[in-house]
VEXDREN-2710 file (C-alpha; in Angstrom, 1 decimal):
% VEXDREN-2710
k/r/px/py/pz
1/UNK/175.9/-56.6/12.3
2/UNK/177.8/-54.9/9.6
3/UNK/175.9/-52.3/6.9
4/UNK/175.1/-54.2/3.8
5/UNK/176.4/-52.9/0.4
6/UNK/174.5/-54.2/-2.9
7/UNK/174.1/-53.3/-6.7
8/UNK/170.6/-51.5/-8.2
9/UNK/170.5/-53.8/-11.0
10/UNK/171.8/-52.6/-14.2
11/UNK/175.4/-53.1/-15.7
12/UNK/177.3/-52.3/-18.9
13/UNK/177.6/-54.1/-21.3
14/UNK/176.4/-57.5/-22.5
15/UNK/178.3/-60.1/-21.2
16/UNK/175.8/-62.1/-18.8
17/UNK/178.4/-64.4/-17.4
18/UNK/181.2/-61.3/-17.0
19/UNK/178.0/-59.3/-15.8
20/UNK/177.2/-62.4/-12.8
21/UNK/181.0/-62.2/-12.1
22/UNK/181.2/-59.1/-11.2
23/UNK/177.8/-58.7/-9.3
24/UNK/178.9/-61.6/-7.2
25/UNK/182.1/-61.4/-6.8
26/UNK/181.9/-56.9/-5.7
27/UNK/179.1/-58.4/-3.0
28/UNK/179.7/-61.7/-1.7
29/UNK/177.4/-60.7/1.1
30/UNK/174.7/-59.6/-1.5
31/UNK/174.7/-60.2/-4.7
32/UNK/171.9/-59.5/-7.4
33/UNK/170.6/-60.5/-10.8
34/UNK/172.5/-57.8/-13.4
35/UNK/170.4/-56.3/-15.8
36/UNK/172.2/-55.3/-19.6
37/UNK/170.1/-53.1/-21.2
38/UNK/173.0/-52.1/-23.7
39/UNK/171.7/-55.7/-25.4
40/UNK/168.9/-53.9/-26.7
41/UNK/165.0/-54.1/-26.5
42/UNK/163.6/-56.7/-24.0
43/UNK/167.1/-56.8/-21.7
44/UNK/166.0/-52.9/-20.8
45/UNK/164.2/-52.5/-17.4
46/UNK/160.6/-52.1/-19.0
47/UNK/161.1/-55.0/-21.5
48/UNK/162.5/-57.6/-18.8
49/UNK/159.5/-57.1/-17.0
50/UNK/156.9/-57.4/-19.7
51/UNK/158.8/-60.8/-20.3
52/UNK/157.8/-61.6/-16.7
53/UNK/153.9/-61.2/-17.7
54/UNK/151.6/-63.9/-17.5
55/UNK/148.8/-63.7/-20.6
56/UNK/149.6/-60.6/-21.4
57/UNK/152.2/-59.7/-24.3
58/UNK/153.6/-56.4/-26.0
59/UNK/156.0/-55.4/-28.8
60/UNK/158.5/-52.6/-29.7
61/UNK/157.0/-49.6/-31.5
62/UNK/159.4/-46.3/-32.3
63/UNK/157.7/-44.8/-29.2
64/UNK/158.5/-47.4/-26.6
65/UNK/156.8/-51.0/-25.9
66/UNK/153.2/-51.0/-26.5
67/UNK/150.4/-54.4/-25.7
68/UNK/150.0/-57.0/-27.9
69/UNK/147.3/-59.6/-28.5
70/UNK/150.0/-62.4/-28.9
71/UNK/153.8/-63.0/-27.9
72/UNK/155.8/-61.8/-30.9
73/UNK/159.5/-61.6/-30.9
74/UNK/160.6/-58.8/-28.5
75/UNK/158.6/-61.0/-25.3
76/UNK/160.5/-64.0/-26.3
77/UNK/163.5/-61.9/-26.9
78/UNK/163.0/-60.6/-23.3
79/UNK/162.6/-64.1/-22.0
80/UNK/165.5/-65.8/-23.5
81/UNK/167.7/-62.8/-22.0
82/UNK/166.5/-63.1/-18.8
83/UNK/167.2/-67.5/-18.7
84/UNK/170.9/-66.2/-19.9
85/UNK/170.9/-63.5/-16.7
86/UNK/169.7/-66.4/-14.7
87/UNK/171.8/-69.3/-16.0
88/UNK/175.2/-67.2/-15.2
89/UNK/173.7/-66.4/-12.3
90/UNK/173.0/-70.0/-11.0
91/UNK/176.8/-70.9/-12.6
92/UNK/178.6/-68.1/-9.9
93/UNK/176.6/-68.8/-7.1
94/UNK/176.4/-72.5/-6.6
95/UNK/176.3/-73.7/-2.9
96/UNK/175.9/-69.7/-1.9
97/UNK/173.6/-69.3/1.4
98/UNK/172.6/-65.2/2.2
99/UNK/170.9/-62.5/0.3
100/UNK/170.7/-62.5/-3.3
101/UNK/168.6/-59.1/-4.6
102/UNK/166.3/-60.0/-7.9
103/UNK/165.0/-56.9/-9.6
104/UNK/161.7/-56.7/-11.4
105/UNK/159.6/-53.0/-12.7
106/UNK/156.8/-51.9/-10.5
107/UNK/153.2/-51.8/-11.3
108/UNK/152.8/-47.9/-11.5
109/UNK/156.1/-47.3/-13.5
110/UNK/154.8/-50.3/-16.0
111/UNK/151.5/-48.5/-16.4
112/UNK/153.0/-45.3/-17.1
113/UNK/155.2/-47.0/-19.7
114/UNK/153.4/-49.6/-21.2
115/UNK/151.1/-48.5/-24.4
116/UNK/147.8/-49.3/-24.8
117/UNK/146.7/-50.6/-28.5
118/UNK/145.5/-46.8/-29.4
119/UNK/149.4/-45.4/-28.0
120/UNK/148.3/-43.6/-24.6
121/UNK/149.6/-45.4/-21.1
122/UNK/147.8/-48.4/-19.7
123/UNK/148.0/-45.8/-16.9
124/UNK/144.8/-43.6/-18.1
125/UNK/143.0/-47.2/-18.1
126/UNK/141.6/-48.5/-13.9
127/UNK/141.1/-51.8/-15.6
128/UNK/143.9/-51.9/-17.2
129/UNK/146.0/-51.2/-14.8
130/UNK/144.4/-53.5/-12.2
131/UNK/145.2/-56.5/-14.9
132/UNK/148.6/-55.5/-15.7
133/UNK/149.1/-55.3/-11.9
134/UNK/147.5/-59.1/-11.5
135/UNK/149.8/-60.5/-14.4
136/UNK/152.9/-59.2/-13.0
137/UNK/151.9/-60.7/-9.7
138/UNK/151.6/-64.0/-11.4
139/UNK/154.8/-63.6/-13.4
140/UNK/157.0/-62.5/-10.3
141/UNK/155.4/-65.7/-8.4
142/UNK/156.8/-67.9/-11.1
143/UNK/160.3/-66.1/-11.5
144/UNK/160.8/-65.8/-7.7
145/UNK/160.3/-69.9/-7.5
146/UNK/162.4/-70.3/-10.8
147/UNK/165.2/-68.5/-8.8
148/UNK/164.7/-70.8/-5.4
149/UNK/164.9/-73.8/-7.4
150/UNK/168.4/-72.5/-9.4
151/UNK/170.1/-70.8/-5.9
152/UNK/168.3/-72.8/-3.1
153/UNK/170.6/-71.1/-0.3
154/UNK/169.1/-67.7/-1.2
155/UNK/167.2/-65.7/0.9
156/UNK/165.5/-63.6/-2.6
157/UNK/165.0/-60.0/-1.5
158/UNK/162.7/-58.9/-4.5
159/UNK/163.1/-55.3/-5.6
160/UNK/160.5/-53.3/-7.3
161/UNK/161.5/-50.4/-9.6
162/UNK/159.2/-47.5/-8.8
163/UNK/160.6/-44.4/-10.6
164/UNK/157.7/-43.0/-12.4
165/UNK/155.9/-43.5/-9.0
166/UNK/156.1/-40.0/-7.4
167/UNK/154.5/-38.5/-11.2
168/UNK/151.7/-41.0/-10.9
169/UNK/150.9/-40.0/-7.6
170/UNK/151.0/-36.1/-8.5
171/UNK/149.6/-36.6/-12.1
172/UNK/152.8/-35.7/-13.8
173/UNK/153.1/-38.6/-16.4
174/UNK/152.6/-36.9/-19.8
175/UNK/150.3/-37.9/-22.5
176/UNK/151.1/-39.7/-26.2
177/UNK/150.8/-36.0/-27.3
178/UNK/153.0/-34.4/-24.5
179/UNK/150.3/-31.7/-24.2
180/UNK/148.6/-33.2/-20.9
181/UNK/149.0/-34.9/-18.2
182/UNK/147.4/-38.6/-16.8
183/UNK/145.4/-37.6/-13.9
184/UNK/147.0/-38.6/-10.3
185/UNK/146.2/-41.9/-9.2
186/UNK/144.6/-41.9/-5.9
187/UNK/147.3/-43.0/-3.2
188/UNK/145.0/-45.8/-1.9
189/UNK/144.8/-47.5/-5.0
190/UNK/148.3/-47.2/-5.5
191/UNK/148.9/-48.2/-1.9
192/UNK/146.4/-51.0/-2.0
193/UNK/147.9/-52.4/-5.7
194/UNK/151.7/-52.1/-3.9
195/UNK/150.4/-53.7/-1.1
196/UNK/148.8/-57.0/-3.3
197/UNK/151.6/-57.5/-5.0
198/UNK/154.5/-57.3/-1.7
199/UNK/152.3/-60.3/-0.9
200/UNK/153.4/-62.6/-3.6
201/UNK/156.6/-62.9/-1.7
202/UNK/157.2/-64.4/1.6
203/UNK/160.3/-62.6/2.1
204/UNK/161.7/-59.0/2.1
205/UNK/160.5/-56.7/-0.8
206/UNK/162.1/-53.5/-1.6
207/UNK/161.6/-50.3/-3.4
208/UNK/163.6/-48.5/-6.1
209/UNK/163.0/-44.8/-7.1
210/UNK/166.3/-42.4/-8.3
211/UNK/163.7/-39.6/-9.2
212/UNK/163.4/-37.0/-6.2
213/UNK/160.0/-37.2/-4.1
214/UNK/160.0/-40.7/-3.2
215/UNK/156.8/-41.4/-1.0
216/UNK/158.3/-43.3/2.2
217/UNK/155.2/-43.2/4.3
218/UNK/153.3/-44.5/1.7
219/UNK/156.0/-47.5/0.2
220/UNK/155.7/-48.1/4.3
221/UNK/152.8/-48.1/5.3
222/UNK/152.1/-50.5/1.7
223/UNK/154.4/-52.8/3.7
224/UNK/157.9/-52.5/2.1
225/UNK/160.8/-53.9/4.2
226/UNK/162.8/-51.2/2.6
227/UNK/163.1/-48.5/0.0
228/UNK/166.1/-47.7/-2.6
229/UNK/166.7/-44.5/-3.5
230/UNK/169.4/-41.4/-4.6
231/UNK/170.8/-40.3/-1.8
232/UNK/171.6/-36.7/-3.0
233/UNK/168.1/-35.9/-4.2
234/UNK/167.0/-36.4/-0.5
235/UNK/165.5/-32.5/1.3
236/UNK/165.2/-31.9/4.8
237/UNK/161.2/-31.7/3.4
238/UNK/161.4/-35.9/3.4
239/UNK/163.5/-36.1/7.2
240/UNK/160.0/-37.0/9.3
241/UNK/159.1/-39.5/6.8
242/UNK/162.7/-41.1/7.0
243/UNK/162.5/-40.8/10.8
244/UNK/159.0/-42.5/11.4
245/UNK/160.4/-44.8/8.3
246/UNK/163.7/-46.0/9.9
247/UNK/161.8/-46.5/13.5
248/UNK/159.3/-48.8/12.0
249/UNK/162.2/-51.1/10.9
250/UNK/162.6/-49.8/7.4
251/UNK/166.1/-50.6/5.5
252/UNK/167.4/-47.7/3.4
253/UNK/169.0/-48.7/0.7
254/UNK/171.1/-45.3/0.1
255/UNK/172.6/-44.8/-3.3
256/UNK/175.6/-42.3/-2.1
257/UNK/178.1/-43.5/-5.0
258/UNK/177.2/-41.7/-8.2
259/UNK/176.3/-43.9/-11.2
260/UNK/178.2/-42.6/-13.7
261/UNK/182.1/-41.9/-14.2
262/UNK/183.7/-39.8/-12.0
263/UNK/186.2/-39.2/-9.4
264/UNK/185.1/-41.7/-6.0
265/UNK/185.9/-40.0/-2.5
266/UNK/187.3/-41.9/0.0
267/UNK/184.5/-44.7/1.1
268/UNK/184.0/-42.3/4.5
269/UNK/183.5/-39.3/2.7
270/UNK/180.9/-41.0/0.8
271/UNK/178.7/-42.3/3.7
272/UNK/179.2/-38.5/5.6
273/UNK/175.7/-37.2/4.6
274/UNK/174.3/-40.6/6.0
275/UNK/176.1/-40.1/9.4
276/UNK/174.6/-36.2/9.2
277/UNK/170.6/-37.4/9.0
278/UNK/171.3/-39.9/11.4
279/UNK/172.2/-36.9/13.8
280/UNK/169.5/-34.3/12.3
281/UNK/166.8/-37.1/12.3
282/UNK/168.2/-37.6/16.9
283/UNK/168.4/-41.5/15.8
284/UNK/171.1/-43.8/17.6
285/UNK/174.7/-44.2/15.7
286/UNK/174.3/-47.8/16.8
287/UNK/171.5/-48.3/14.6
288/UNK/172.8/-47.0/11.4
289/UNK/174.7/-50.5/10.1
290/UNK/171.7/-52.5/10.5
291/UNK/169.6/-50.0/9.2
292/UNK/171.4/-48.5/6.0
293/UNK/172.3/-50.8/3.0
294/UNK/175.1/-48.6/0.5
295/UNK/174.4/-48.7/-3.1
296/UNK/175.7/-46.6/-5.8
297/UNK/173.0/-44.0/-6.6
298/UNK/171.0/-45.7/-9.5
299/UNK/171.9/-48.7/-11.8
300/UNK/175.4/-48.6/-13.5
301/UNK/174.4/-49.2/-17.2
302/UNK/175.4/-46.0/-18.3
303/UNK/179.1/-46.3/-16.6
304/UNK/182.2/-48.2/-18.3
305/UNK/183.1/-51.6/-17.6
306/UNK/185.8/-50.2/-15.2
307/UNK/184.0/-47.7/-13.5
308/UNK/181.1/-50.3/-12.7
309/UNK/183.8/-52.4/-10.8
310/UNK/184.9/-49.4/-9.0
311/UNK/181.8/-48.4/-7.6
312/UNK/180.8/-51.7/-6.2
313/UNK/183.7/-52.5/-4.4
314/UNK/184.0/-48.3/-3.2
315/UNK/180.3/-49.2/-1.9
316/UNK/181.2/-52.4/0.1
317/UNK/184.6/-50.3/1.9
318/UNK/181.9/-47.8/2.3
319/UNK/179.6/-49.8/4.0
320/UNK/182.2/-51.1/6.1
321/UNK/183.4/-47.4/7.4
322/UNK/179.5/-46.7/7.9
323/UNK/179.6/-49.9/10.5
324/UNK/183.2/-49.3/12.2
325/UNK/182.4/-45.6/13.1
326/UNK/178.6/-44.8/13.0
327/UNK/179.4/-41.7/15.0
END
């Protein structure tokens, strides 16, 4: 089996149907579902996913999105974005049969960001959070089955954006103020509210973090078929957790390409440090292509329009040197 290569989700740019060309035409093995966030409030990460929300609205203040009691512009903003993502989607992909990758913001990260009427996070909130966590498991149910019904070939591999997960964990999201901290979320409710909401999809689900720390035995143990992450932010402090990750049957998504413009090495230079944990971590060569998936290192929305392209076709020839000479 050869090593996958897929996008993280976001693109530059605002062109939905250029933005579905690209996406499927740099992985024909696995596409995804761009996001443009360059299109303004409600087509950025956070704003999508409210627009996935079932009873449960919000709206754009200067500091960020914050709940509402009704939907008001920005949701339906968000919504109509995300039919146009989907539409040009549907267009590039008819009669396709494989992996297509939809992307959708975590509970924990949506809690951190997501303001409460007063302006602190939904995050200092149990409640709160336990109904934001219920509404986006509703909302993901009926997007999942709008994207089956558009692209029945698919096999949807749902991936949860988790960056602010590691500072929930360790109580490092900041207050309105910035003058304190949210107290750490215990790791079994975190676990537990991961866990419920993996369930709302029958097939794989994923995990996205690009900030340093991210939690493998905990994203595996919650029951993640795989986790997405930078590959250079990795220490040798996270190698047992990789280890006991990988031998469980855990996909790394490894975002080795840098996200932003810059010179590319050559597509074997970029998957070297891969090859080197594979050896520090005693695990067999053989294994690597059907355990490794290359990405670039987070999503692309800050790269141009040419770089973008680059990158996703450097992380397919990548992929492919990964699975011709593991060793």
């Amino acid at each position: 089996m050869s090593a996958g290569a897929t996008g993280v989700g976001s693109l530059p740019g605002g062109d939905a149907r250029e933005a579905a060309k690209t996406a499927t035409g740099s992985f024909e093995d696995f596409p995804y579902l761009p996001e443009l966030s360059a299109r303004g409030p409600g087509a950025d990460m956070i704003g999508r996913s409210i627009g996935l929300l079932v009873d449960m609205y919000a709206h754009v203040e200067p500091s960020g999105w914050r709940i509402s009691d009704r939907p008001g512009r920005d949701t339906r903003r968000a919504r109509s974005w995300l039919g146009e993502d989907l539409d040009a989607l549907e267009e590039f992909t008819q009669g396709y049969t494989g992996r297509l990758k939809v992307q959708a913001v975590g509970p924990w990260t949506l809690a951190a960001a997501l303001e409460l009427h007063g302006g602190e996070a939904m995050l200092q909130d149990a409640g709160a959070c336990r109904d934001l966590a219920g509404s986006l498991a509703e909302g993901l149910r009926e997007h999942l089955a709008d994207v089956r019904k558009r692209i029945p070939g698919a096999d949807v591999v749902l991936q949860l954006d988790e960056p602010s997960l590691t500072a929930v964990l360790l109580g490092r999201v900041r207050s309105a103020s910035g003058y304190r901290t949210y107290r750490a979320v215990d790791r079994q409710v975190v676990e537990g509210t991961l866990r419920d909401l993996f369930a709302v999809h029958d097939g794989e689900v994923i995990v996205h973090s690009c900030a340093p720390e991210v939690p493998f035995g905990l994203l595996r143990r919650a029951g993640a078929a795989g986790v997405s992450f930078d590959f250079s932010l990795l220490t040798e402090r996270e190698d047992d957790a990789i280890g006991e990750a990988v031998e469980g049957g855990t996909k790394l998504f490894a975002g080795v390409v840098p996200g932003t413009d810059g010179p590319l090495s050559d597509p074997g230079g970029s998957v070297m440090g891969v090859r080197k944990l594979w050896r520090r971590l005693g695990l067999a060569p053989g294994t690597l292509a059907e355990s490794v998936v290359v990405t670039p290192a987070c999503g692309l929305a800050g790269a141009s329009p040419a770089y973008a392209r680059a990158v996703q076709a450097h992380c397919v020839r990548a992929a492919r040197s990964l699975a011709d000479n593991p060793e």
